[in-house]
N, C-alpha and C positions, 0 to 999 in steps of 0.2 A: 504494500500500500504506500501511495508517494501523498506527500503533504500537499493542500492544494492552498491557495490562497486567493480567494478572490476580489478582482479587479473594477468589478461590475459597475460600483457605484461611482467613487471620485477619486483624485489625487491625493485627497487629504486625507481620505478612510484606508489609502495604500499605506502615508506615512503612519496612522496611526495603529494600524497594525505590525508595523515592525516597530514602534516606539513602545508598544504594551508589553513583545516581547524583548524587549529590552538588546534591538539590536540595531546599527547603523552600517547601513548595507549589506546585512543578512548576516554578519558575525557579531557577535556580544563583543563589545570593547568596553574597557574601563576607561579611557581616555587616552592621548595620542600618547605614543613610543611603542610596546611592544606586549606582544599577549601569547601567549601558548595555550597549545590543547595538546591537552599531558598525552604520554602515554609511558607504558612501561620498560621501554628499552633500560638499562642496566652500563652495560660494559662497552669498550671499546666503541665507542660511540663515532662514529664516521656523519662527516655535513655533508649537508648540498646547499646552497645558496642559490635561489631564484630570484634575481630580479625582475620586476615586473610582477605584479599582484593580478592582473587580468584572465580574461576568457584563456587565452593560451596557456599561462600559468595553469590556472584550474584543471583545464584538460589536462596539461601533463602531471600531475598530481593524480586525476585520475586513472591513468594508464600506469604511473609506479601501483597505485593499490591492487589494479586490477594484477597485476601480476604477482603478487603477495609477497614482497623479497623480505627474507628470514635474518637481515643483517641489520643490527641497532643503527637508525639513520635517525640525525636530528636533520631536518629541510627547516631551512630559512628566507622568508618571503618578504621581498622588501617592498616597498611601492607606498610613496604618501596617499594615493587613493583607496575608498575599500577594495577590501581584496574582492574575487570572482570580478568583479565588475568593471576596476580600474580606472582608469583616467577617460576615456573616451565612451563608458558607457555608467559611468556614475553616476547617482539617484541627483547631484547637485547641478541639474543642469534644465532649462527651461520644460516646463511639461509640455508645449507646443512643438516642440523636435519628437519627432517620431520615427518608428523603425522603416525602412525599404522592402522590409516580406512580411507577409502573413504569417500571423500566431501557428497556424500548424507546418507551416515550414521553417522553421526552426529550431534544433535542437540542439543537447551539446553531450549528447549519449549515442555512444555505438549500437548498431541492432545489426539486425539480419545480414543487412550487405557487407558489413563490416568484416576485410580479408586480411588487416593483420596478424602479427603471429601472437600476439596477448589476445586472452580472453576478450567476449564481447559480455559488457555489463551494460541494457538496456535501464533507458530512464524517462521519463515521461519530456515530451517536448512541451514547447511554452505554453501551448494552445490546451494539451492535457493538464499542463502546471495550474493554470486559473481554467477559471471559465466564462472567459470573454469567449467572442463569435471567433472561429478557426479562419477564418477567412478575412477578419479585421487587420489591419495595420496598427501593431500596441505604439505604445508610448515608449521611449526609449527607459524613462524613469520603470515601467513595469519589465522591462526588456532588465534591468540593471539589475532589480528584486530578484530577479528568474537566477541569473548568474550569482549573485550572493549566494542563494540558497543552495547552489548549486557545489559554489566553495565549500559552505558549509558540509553538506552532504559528503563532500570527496574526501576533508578530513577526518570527519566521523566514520567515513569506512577505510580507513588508512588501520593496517596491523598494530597493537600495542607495541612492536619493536620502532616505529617509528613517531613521534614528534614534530609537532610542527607549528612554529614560533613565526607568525605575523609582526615586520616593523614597520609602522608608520613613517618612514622616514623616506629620503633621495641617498639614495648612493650615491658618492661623490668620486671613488676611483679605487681602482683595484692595482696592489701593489703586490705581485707573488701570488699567496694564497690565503691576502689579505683582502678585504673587503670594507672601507671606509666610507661611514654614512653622516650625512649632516646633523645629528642629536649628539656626537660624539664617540659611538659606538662603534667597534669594528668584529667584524667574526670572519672566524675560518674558513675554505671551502675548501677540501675534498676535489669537488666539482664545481662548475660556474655555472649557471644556466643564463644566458640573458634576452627575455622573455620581454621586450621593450615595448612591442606593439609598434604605432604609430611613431612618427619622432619630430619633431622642433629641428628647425634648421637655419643657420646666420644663413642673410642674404643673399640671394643670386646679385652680382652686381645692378642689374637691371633693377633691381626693384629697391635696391640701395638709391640709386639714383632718381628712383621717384620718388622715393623717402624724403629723400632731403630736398630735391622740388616743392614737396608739397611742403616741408617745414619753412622752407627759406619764403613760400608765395604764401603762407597761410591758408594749406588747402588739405584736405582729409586724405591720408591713404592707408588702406588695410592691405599688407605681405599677403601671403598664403599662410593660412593655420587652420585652426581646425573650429568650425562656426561657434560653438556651443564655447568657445575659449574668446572671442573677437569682443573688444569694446567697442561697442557700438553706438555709446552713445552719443558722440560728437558727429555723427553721419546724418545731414541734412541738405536740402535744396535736388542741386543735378548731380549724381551719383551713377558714374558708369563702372558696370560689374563684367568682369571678365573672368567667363567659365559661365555653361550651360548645364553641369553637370548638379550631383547630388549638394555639392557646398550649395548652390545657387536656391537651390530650393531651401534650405536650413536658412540662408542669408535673408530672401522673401521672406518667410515666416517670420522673423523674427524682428525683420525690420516695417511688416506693417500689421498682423495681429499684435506683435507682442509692444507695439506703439500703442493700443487699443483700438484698431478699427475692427471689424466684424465683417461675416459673409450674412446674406438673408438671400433663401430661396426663394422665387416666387412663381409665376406663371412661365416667366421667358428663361429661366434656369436659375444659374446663381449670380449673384452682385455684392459687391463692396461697397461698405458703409464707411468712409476715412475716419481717422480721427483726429485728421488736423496733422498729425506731427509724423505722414511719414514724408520721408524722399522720395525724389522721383528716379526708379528705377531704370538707368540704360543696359541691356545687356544683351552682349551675343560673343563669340567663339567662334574656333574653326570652322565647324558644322555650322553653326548660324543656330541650330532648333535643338531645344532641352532633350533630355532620354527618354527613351520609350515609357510611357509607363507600366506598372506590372497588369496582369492580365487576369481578368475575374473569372475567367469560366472553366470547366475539367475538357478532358481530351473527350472528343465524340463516337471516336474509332479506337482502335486496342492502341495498347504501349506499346511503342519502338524498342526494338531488341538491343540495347547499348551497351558496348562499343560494339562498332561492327564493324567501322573503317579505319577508322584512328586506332587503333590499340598502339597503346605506347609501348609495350614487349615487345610487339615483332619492330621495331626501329630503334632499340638500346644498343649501343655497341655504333652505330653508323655516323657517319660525319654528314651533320645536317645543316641546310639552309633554311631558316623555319621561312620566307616567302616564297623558294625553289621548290622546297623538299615539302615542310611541313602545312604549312596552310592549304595547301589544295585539297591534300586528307581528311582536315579539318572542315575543309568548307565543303566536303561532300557528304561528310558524316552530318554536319548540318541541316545543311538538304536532303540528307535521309531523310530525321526527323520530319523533317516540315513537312515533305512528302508520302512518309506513310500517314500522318495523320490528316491530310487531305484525301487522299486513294479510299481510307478505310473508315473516317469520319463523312465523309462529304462526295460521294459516288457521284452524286447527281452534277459536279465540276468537272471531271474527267471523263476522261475518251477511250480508255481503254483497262480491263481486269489488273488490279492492282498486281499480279505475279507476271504480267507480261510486263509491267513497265520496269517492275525491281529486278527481273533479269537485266535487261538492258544496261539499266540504272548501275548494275553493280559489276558489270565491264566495261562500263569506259570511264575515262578520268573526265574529273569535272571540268576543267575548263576543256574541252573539245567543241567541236564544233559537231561530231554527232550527237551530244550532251544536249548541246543548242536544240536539235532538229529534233531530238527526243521530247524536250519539256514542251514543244512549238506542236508537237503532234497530240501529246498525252492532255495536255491542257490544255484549252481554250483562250481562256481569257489572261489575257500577259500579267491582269494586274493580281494573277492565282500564284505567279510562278515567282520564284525565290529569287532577287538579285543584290548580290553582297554587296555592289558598289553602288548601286542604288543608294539601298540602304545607308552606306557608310557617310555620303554627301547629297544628301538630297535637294539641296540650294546649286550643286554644280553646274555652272551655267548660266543660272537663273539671275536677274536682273529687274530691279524696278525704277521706273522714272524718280519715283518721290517715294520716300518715308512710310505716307501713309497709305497710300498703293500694299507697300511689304506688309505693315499692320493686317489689314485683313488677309493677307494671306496666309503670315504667318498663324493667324487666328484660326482659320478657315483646316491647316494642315493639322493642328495641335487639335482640336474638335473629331478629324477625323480620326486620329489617331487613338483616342480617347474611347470613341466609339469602337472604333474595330478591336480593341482590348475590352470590349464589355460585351463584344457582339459572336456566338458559339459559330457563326458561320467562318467566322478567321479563326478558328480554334487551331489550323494547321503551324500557328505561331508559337503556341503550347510545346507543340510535339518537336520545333527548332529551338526551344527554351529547353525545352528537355535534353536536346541534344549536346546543345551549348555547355550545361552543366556537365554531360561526361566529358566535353572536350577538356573543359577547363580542367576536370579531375587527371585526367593521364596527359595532361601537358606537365602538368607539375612535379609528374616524375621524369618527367622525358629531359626538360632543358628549362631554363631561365625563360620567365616571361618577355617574348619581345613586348615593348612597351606602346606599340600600334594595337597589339592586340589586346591587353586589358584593356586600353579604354574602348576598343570595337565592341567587346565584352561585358563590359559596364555598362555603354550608351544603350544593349540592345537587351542585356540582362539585368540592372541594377537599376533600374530605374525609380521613381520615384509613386505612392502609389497612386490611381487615379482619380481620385479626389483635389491632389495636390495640382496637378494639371487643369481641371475646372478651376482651382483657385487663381491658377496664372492667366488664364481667359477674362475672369473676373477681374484681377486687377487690370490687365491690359484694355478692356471696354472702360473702365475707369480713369485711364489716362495714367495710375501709378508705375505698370512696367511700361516701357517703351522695348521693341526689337530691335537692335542694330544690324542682324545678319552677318553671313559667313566671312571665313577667311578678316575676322577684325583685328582692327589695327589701334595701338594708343600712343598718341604722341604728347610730348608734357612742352607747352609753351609760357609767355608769360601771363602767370597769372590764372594759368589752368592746365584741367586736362582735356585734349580732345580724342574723339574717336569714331571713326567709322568703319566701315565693311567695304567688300566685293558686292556686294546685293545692293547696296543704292548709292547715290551720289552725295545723299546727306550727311554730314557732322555735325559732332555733338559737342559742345561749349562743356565742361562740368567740371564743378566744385572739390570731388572726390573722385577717388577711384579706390574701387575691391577688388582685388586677388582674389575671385569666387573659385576656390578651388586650395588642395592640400600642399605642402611644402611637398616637393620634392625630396626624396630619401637621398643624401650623400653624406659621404662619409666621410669627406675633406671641409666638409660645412655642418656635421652636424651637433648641433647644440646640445647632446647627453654627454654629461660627466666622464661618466662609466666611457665609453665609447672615444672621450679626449684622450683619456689617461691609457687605455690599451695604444691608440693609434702615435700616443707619443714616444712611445718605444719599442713601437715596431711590432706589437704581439696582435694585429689585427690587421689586415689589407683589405684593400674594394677592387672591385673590376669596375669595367670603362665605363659604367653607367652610376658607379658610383654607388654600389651597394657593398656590402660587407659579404666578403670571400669566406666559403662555410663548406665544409664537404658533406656529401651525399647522404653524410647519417647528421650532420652539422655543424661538425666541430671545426673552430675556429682557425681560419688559415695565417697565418703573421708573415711578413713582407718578403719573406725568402720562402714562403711558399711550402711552410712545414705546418701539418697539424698541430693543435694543440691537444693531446691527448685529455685533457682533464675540463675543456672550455667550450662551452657551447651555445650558439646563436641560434635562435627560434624565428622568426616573421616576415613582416612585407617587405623590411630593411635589407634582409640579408638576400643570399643567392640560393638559396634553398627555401625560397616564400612559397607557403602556404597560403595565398590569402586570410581566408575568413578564418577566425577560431571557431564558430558553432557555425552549422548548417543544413540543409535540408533532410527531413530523414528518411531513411532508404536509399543513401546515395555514396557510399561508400567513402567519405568524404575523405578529398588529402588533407586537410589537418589532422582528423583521426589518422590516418595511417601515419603520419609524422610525429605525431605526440607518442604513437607507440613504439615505432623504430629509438627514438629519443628517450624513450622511457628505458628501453632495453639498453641500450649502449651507457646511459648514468649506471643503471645497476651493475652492468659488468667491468665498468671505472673503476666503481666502488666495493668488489672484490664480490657483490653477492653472486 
């Protein structure tokens, strides 16, 4: 029986139920510095030291229990946020940020699919956790509750040989197999885990220089960081935001509900109620148009058998191109999806017995031109059939005389996109979501993410839910966002900033400008302690993109190109990213299978 906590009524009946039981963010503390949950270990007592208190940390704490190691271990968890939930999904941050997936796609427990070599230990996902609607988009604040409890949980089924001592503190830098934190404190490790998550990073020059622009003209500019972190409150008047993506939409929210205006539905859909105090939003990116949003409806026709083309085993060992070699595999495994659940969903679309077409389908390569002649025969209508580059720039080309010209169209495109994610007859989108998700799983053991392809994979998978998109309709008929469109550009003159696109001939005058969007991960710029103090003497390297150099099980690679047998890097940071820490269930997820490889290689560190 798993504990359920329900979410139902408000934000404030959330806190008050973890305030009655006497916990902040789902672990009992007595107040800031450090707490343990005893256990009985004795003798020869062997560390680990985890920094980073988050979803990843938690998982791998899970995956140590799950394998039950019989050697007296004290683990040490640092991180000044609560633990399970960490910095980026902590209870302390607006209740108007909300999560990117639905309550029952999410979890942070292995089940069925699950093919590591540790045990699988099933756990209820969020949606079983409370009992909000499976299908809602939570709060990030309930998303936070989920993972505390979730901490909690893992240490309470952790062996009485092991121990495990929560510091509210910042590590400040690692010297040997010393670990020093900002309270004063230092402990041993054994082992090193550094379980960072997300990370802070000093300036790209570029944005140094708009920095001081905007200090020296008297005008607003926000870096890249992480929204639910941004002071926002000196952000008024003409306010151009660059990035389309998920920051954009946290930055909207925050900058005109959480100013006090309001949505009211009426007879013509939804509308914005100002309230005076917000800015006027300019915003556009590469693409020019925000991410898809997620999609409301179930598959019509059976599950797509995945992998089927991609399998990342048969391509281990090969010297690969990922836009020569590997994307083409990818984008046909894609277009599987899509195309069986069109075929087997939606009969009444196509032209011909869904096993005459996947013969075909599955001897030729995708980009071909009998590929072409194939989708042109099978399907009908062009706007059925799958096209990646479509998709990836759908402004390419395109051109408006004037400003408001693009306004309704951009409106016009976002409306439809809206719809056809609420509407079962494009359900064949589902079934390329679906696909998407295995690609992403066996790229992550294959190679390092090219960086075209997460965001290809974000803009068409990670989107925002569709709710949030009516809301940008809503303020754009209000005159609060303005569109800039694709391919945008910002230049800092005197006394501002301007900006415009490839999509009209308009510019834009304004006061401020937002970095809608995350700092970039490097490691010659990055703002963690921990990560100065290694890269200052050599025990940590980055490759050319600037991530931190990790081998295949994780362990830390240092400038000459040696493991660190006893030092280990976890996340998006490093070259062995996993993205997400929790995720969909039934889907074999590479962060499970990396927390448990991780789990095993600490314990055989550490002699058990």
């Amino acid at each position: 029986m798993h504990t359920r906590i329900s979410f139902a009524a408000t934000t404030s009946t959330e806190r008050d139920l973890l305030a009655r039981a006497g916990y902040r963010g789902g672990v009992r503390v007595e107040g800031r510095g450090s707490f343990s949950l005893p256990s009985n270990g004795k003798t020869r007592m062997r560390s680990l030291v985890v920094i980073g208190g988050g979803p990843r940390a938690a998982g791998l704490l899970e995956r140590i229990a799950a394998q039950s190691p019989t050697l007296p271990l004290a683990v040490h968890v640092v991180d000044p946020h609560p633990p399970g939930a960490g910095r980026v999904w902590r209870h302390a941050q607006s209740p108007l940020l909300r999560m990117n997936s639905m309550a029952e796609d999410v979890t942070v427990f292995t089940d069925g699919s699950f093919d590591g070599l540790g045990p699988i230990r099933p756990g209820p996902s969020l949606a079983e956790w409370t009992d909000i609607d499976p299908t809602s988009f939570p709060s990030r604040q309930v998303q936070s509750t989920y993972l505390a409890w979730f901490f909690d949980h893992v240490t309470k089924s952790l062996p009485p040989n092991i121990s495990v001592t929560v510091h509210q503190a910042t590590a400040l830098k690692v010297v040997g197999n010393r670990v020093w934190l900002d309270n004063g404190e230092s402990l041993n490790a054994d082992v090193l885990v550094l379980a960072l998550g997300h990370l802070d990073a000093d300036p790209e020059p570029e944005h140094r220089k708009l920095a001081e622009h905007a200090s020296e003209h008297g005008l607003i500019y926000v870096p890249p960081l992480y929204s639910a972190d941004a002071d926002l409150s000196a952000v008024t008047g003409d306010v151009v935001l660059r990035g389309f993506g998920l920051a954009f939409i946290d930055l909207m929210v925050l900058l005109t509900e959480g100013r006090g205006g309001r949505y009211v539905r009426g007879q013509e859909g939804l509308s914005y109620v100002p309230s005076g105090a917000e800015p006027t939003l300019y915003v556009g990116s590469r693409r020019g148009v925000p991410y898809h949003s997620k999609t409301g409806y179930r598959l019509q026709g059976t599950r797509p058998s995945l992998p089927n083309f991609f399998v990342a085993d048969a391509l281990q060992g090969k010297e690969l191109d990922f836009r020569d070699d590997v994307w083409p595999l990818m984008a046909k495994e894609i277009a599987w999806g899509y195309y069986h659940e069109l075929f087997t969903g939606h009969p009444g679309l196509v032209r011909m017995p869904f096993v005459e077409f996947a013969a075909s389908f599955t001897d030729l390569p995708w980009y071909s031109e009998e590929m072409r002649e194939l989708e042109v025969l099978a399907v009908p209508d062009p706007a059925d059939r799958i096209d990646f580059e479509r998709l990836d720039r759908p402004l390419a080309g395109v051109t408006f005389a004037s400003a408001e010209e693009f306004q309704k169209h951009l409106r016009a495109y976002v409306e439809a996109d809206v719809a056809r994610r609420s509407d079962p007859r494009h359900s064949a989108d589902l079934g390329a979501f679906l696909a998407l998700l295995s690609v992403y799983g066996q790229l992550a053991g294959l190679m390092p993410f090219d960086g075209w392809w997460h965001g290809y994979f974000s803009y068409l998978a990670s989107g925002p839910p569709p709710d949030r998109l009516e809301e940008l309709l809503a303020l754009s008929r209000a005159g609060i966002v303005r569109f800039l469109g694709a391919d945008m550009w910002v230049d800092a003159v005197e006394g501002a900033f301007v900006a415009g696109s490839a999509t009209t001939p308009d510019v834009v005058r304004a006061n401020g400008l937002i970095e809608a969007r995350l700092p970039t991960h490097s490691l010659s710029r990055t703002a963690d302690p921990v990560l100065r103090s290694l890269r200052a003497v050599g025990d940590v390297s980055e490759d050319a993109a600037g991530l931190v150099r990790v081998s295949p099980v994780g362990r830390l690679i240092n400038e000459n190109g040696d493991e660190d047998p006893a030092r280990f890097a976890v996340g998006p940071y490093t070259t062995g990213k996993a993205f997400a820490a929790f995720a969909r269930p039934h889907t074999n997820a590479p962060a499970f299978r990396q927390n448990d490889v991780l789990a095993q290689e600490i314990l055989h560190q550490l002699g058990d």
